[in-house]
C-alpha positions as CSV (number, residue, x, y, z in Angstrom):
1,X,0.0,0.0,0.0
2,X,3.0,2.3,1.0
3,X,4.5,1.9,-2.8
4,X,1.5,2.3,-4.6
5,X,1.1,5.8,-2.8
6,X,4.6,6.3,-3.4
7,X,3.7,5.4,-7.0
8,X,1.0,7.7,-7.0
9,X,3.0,10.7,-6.0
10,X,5.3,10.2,-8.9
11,X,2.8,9.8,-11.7
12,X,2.6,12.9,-10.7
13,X,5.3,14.8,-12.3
14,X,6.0,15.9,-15.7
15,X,8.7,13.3,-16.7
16,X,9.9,13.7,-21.0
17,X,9.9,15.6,-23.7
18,X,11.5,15.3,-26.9
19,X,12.0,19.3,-27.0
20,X,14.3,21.9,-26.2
21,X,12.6,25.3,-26.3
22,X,15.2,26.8,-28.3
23,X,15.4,25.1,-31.0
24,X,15.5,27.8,-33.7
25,X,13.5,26.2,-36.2
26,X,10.0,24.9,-35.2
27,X,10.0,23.0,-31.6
28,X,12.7,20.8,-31.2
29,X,14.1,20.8,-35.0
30,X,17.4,22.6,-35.9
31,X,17.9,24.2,-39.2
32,X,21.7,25.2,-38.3
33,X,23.0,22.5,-40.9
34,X,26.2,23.6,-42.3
35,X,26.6,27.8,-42.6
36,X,26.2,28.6,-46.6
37,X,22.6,28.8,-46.3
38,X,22.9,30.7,-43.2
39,X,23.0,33.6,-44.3
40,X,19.8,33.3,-46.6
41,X,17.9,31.9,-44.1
42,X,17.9,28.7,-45.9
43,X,16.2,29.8,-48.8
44,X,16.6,27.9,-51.6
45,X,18.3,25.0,-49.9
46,X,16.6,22.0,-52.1
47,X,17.5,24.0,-55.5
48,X,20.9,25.2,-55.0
49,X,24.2,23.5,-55.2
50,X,26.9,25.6,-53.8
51,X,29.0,23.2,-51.9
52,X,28.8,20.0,-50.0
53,X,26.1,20.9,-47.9
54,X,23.4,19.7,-51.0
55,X,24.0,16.2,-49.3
56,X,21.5,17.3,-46.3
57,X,19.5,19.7,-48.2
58,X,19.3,17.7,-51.3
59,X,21.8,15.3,-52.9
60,X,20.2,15.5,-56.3
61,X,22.1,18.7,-55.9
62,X,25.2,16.5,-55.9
63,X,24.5,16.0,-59.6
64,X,25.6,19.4,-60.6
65,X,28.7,19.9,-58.2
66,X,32.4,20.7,-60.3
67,X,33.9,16.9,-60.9
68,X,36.5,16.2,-57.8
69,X,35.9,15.4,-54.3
70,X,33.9,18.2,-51.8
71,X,35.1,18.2,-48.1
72,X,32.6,20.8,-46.1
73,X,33.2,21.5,-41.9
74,X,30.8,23.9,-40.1
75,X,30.3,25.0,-36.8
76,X,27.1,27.5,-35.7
77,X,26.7,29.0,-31.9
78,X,23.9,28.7,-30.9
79,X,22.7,31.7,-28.3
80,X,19.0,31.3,-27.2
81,X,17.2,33.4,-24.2
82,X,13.7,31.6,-22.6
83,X,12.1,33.8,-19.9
84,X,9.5,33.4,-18.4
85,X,6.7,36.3,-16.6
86,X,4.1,34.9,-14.4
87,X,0.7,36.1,-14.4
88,X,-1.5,33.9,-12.3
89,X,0.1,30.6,-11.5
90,X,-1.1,28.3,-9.0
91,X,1.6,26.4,-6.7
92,X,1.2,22.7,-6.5
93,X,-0.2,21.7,-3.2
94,X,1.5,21.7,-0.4
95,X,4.3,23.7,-1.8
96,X,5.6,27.4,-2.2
97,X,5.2,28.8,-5.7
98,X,8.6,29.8,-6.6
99,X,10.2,31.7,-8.8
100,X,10.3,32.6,-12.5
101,X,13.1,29.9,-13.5
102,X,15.6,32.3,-14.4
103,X,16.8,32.1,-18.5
104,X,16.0,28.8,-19.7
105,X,18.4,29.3,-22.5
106,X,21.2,27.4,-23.1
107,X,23.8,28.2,-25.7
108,X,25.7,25.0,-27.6
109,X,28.0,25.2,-30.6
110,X,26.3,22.5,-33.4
111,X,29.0,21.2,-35.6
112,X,28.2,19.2,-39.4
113,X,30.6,17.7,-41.7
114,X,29.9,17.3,-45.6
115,X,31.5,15.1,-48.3
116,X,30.5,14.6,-51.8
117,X,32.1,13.1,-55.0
118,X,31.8,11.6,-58.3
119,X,31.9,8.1,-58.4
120,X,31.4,7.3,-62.1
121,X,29.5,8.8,-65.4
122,X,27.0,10.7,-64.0
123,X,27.1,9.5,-60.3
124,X,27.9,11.0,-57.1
125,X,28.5,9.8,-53.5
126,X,28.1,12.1,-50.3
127,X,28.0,11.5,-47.0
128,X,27.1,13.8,-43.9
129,X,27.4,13.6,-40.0
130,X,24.9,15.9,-38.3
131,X,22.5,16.6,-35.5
132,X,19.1,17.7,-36.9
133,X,16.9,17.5,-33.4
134,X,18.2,19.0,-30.1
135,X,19.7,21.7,-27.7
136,X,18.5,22.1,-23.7
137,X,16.1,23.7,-21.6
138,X,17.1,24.3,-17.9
139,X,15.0,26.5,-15.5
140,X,16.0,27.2,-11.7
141,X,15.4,24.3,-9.5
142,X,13.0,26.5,-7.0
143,X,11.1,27.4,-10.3
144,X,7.2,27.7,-10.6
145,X,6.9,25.1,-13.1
146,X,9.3,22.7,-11.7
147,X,6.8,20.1,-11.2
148,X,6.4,20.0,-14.5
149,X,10.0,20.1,-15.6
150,X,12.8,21.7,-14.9
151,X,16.0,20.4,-17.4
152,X,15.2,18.9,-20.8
153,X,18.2,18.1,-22.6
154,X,18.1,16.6,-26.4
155,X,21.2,15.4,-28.5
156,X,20.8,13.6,-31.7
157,X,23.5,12.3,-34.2
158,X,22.6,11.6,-37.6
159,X,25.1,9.4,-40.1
160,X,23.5,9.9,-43.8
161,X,25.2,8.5,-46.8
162,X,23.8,9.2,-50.2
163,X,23.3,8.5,-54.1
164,X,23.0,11.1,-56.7
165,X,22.2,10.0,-60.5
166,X,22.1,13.1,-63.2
167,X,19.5,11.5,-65.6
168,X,20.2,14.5,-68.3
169,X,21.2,18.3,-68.4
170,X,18.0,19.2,-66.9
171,X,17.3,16.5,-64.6
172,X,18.7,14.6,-61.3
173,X,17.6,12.9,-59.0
174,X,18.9,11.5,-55.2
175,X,18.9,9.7,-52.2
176,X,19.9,8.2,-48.7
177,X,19.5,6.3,-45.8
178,X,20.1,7.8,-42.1
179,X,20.8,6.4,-39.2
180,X,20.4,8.1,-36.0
181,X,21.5,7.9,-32.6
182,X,19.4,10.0,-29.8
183,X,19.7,10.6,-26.4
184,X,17.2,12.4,-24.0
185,X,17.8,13.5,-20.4
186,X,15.0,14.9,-17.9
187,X,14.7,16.6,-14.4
188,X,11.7,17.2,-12.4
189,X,10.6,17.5,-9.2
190,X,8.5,15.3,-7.2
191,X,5.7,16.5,-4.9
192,X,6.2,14.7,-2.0
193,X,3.5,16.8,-0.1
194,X,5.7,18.1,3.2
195,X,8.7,17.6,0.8
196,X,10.4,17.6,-2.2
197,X,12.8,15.1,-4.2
198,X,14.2,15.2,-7.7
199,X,13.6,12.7,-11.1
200,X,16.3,12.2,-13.1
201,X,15.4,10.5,-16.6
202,X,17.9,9.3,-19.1
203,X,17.6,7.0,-22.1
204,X,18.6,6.2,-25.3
205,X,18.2,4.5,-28.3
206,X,18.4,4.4,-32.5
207,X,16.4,4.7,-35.7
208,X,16.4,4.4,-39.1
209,X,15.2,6.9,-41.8
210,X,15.8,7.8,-45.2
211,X,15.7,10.6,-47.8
212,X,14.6,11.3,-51.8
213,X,15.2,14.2,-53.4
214,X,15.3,15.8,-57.4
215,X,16.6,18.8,-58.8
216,X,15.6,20.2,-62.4
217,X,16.6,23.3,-64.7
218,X,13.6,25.0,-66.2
219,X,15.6,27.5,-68.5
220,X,19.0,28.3,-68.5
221,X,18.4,30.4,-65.3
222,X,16.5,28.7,-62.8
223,X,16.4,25.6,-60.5
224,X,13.8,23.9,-59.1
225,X,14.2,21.1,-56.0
226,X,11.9,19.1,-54.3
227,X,13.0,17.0,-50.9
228,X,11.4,14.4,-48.7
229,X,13.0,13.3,-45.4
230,X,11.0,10.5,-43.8
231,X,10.0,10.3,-40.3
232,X,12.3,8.0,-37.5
233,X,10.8,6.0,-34.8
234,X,13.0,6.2,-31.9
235,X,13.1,3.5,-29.4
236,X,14.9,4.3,-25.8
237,X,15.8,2.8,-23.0
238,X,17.2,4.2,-19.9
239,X,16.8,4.2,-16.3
240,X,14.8,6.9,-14.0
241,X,16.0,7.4,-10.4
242,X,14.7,9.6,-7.1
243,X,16.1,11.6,-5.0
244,X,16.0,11.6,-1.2
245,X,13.7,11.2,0.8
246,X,11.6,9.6,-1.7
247,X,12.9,5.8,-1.5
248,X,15.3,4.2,-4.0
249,X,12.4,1.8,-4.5
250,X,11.3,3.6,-6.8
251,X,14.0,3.5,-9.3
252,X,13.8,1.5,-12.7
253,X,14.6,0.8,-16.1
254,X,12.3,2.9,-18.8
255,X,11.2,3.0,-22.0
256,X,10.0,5.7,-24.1
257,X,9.1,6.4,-28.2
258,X,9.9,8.8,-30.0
259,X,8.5,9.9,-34.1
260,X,9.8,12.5,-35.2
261,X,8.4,14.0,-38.3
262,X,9.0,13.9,-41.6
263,X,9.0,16.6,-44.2
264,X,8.4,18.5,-47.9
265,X,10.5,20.7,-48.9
266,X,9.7,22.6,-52.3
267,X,13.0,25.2,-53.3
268,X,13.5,27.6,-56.1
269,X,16.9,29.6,-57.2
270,X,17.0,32.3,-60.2
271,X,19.9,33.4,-61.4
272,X,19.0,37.3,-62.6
273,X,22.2,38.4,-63.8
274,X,25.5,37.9,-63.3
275,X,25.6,39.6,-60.0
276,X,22.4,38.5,-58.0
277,X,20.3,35.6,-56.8
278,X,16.8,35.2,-55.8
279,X,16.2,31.9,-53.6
280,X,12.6,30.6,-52.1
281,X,12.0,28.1,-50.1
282,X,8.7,26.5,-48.6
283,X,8.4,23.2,-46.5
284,X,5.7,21.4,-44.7
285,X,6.8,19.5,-41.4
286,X,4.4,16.7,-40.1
287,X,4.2,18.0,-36.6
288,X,1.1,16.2,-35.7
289,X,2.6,12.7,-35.7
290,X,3.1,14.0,-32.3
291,X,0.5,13.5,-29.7
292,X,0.9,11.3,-26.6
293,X,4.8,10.0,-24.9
294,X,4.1,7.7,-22.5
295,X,7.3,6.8,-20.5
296,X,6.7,3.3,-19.2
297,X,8.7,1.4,-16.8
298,X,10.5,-1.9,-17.8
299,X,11.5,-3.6,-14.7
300,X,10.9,-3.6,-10.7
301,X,7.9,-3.6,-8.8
302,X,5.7,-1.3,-11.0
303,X,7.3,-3.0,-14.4
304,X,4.5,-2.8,-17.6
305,X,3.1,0.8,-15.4
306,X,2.9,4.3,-17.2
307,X,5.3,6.7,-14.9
308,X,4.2,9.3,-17.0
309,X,2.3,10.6,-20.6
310,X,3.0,14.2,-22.0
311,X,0.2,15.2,-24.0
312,X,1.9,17.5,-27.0
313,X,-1.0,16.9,-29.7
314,X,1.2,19.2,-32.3
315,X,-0.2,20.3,-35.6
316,X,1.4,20.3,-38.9
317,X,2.8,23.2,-39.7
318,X,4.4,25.5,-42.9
319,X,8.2,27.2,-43.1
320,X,8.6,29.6,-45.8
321,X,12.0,31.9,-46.4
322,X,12.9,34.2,-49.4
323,X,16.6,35.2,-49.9
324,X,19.5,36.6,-52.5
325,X,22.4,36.3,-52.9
326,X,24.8,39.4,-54.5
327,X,28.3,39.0,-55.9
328,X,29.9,41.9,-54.9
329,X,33.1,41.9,-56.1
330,X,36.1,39.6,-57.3
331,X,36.2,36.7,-54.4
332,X,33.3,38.1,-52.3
333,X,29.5,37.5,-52.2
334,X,27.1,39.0,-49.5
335,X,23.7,36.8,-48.9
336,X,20.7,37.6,-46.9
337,X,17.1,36.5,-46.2
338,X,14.6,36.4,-44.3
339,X,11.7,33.4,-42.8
340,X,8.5,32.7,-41.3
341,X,8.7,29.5,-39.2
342,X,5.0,28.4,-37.9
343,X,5.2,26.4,-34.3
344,X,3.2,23.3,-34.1
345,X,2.1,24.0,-30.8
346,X,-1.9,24.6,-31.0
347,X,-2.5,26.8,-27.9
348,X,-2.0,28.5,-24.6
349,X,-3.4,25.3,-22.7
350,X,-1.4,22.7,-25.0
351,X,2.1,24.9,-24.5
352,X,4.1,22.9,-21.7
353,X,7.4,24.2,-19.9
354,X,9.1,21.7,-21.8
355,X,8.4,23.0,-25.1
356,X,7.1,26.8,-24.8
357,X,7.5,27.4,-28.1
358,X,5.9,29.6,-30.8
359,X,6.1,31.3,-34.3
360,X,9.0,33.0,-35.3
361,X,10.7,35.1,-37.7
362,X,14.0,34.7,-39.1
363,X,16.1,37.8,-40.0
364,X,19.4,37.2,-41.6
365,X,23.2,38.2,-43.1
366,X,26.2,36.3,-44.4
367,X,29.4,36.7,-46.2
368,X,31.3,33.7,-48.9
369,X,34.8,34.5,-49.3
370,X,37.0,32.7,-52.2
371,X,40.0,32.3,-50.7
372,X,41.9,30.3,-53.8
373,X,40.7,27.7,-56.2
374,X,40.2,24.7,-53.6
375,X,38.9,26.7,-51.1
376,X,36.1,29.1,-49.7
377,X,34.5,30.5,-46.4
378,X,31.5,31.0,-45.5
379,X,30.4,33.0,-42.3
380,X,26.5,33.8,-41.5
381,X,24.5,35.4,-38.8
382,X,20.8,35.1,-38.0
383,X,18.5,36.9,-35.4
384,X,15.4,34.8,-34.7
385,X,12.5,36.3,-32.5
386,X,9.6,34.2,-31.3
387,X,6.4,35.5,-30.7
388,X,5.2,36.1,-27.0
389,X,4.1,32.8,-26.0
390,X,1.3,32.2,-23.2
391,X,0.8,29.5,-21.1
392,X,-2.0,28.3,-19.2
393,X,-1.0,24.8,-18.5
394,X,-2.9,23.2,-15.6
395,X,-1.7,19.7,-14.6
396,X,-3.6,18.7,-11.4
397,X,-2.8,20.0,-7.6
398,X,0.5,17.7,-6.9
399,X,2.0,19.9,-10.2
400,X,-0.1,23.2,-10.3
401,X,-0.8,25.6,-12.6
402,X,1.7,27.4,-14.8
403,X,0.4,30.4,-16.3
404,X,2.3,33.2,-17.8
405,X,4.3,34.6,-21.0
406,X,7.2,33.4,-22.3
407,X,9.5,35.9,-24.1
408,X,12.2,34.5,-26.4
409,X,15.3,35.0,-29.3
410,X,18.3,33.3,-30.7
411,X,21.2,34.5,-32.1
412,X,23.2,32.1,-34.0
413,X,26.3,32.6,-36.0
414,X,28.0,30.1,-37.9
415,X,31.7,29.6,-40.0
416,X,31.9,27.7,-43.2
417,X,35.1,26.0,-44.8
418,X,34.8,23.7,-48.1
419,X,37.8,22.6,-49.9
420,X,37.5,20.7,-53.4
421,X,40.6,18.9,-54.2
């Protein structure tokens, strides 16, 4: 009987997400993949073919690279701000309210790696190593919302080899498999009614996904791309533990699953003149394969039990960008652009602490140097501002009610180096 309560109390609390707030493209996705299309907010990244980066983008794109081998490294910082106002929240029983978390930002440098070659008459080979999915949320532990989380902390890996076949001068076509590796790790707090303890979530796991893409030239001056990347169905495993004083009992193995959506992506790129470029760029993400996580426990006493279910219930959702591009002068080229990213959160009652997020607007600048033949640089900066996000999310007495505004931005720059040889 003593257990079961036990049991009780820690059903209680908010246990996973797959989000980090700060993602800077729609909830937990990030668009940072290698820094060429930085600075065109990604506009146009299924039609062009600059560089090695096509491989993620597109890898029909691979088609239409110069002959020789592509090597592409990129690094983008990451700098996201999450705070949080209250307005009338309501303290989970038996417990003081707390504060307003502090900033639930956390900034992480998020590295990619490129390669692409020919491999025969009219055949290419790329590979990239990426992480399309994560950053952190982390809130004080005396927050108001602790109950329902306080640290949610996503890393994903992604290892995508892929195939491009140029069927003529106007068409090509491409494709990949991905596999992924994905870690998620979760604080809360426990209402323990005169006290408090700590949960501490980790698990881990892999999936499987893969890719099709195809470019085509309509005209001598434009490009048109079109890119599917399938959904992966993560399966982790992991172990959740308590903190004093609730009893070590109460530890066990977990499991959790995790679908994370595919996408569309429809690009175009028009060469005007020699100096500029115009670049498009919409895509469709299917949010709303999201809707229940339970977390269930694998072994111990409570073995085949929910701990926990987040109810998300995303919708599907549109990003659209429009960029340029404008050769300056001898070596150098300035880009900018600018997007609309939709969040696939539905509403003030359906936004969690985990995953506070909301639409946002993309504003951004970059520079490509030539520095010789083999080699060229590419730096970008974007400023991304969310709209102000409310929350009214009421999760029974032993969690309360947290209900407020959430204010939020990202800054991210990001340095580019390919080299052809």
């Amino acid at each position: 009987m003593k257990k079961k309560a036990w049991a009780c109390a820690v059903t209680s609390v908010s246990m996973m997400t797959v989000a980090a707030s700060d993602a800077a493209a729609s909830a937990f996705a990030l668009y940072e993949q290698g820094i060429s299309g930085l600075g065109n907010s990604y506009a146009g990244a299924a039609a062009v073919s600059e560089d090695a980066t096509t491989v993620w983008w597109n890898p029909a794109g691979m088609a239409w690279l110069p002959a020789g081998k592509h090597i592409t490294g990129a690094a983008a910082f990451i700098a996201p701000s999450t705070k949080f106002s209250d307005r009338a929240s309501v303290a989970a029983a038996g417990r003081p309210l707390g504060d307003n978390g502090g900033d639930a930002g956390s900034s992480v440098v998020l590295p990619s790696v490129f390669f692409a070659m020919d491999i025969g008459r009219n055949w290419n080979f790329g590979f990239v190593i990426n992480a399309p999915f994560g950053l952190k949320t982390e809130y004080d532990s005396t927050w108001i919302g602790r109950f329902q989380g306080i640290k949610a902390e996503v890393k994903t890996v992604n290892f995508n080899p892929s195939v491009s076949y140029r069927i003529n001068d106007v068409l090509s076509v491409g494709g990949g498999v991905s596999y992924w590796r994905g870690e998620i790790d979760l604080v809360s707090a426990v209402n323990l009614g005169v006290a408090e303890a700590q949960n501490h979530t980790n698990v881990d796991g892999d999936a499987w996904g893969f890719n099709l893409g195809a470019q085509a030239k309509v005209g001598p001056q434009t490009r048109l791309g079109l890119h599917y990347r399938s959904s992966v169905d993560f399966k982790l495993d992991g172990d959740t533990s308590f903190s004093a004083p609730a009893p070590s009992a109460l530890n066990s193995k977990v499991k959790l699953d995790v679908r994370t959506p595919d996408s569309v992506a429809f690009s175009a790129a028009h060469h005007l003149n020699d100096q500029l470029d115009l670049l498009a760029d919409v895509t469709w993400w299917h949010w709303s394969k999201i809707n229940q996580l339970p977390l269930v426990r694998t072994d111990g006493p409570f073995s085949g039990a929910t701990l926990d279910t987040l109810v998300l219930n995303l919708k599907d959702v549109w990003r659209v960008s429009a960029g340029a591009s404008y050769k300056l002068s001898g070596p150098l080229t300035l880009k900018v652009g600018v997007a609309y990213d939709q969040s696939p959160v539905r509403s003030a009652d359906a936004r969690t602490v985990r995953l506070p997020d909301s639409d946002r607007y993309w504003l951004s600048a970059g520079l490509k140097y030539t520095v010789s033949k083999s080699g060229v640089v590419d730096v970008g900066y974007a400023y991304v501002k969310f709209k102000d996000a409310d929350i009214n999310n009421n999760q029974g007495p032993l969690r309360g009610t947290v209900n407020g505004t959430y204010d939020a931005k990202v800054h991210v720059l990001g340095i580019q180096y390919q080299h052809t040889f």
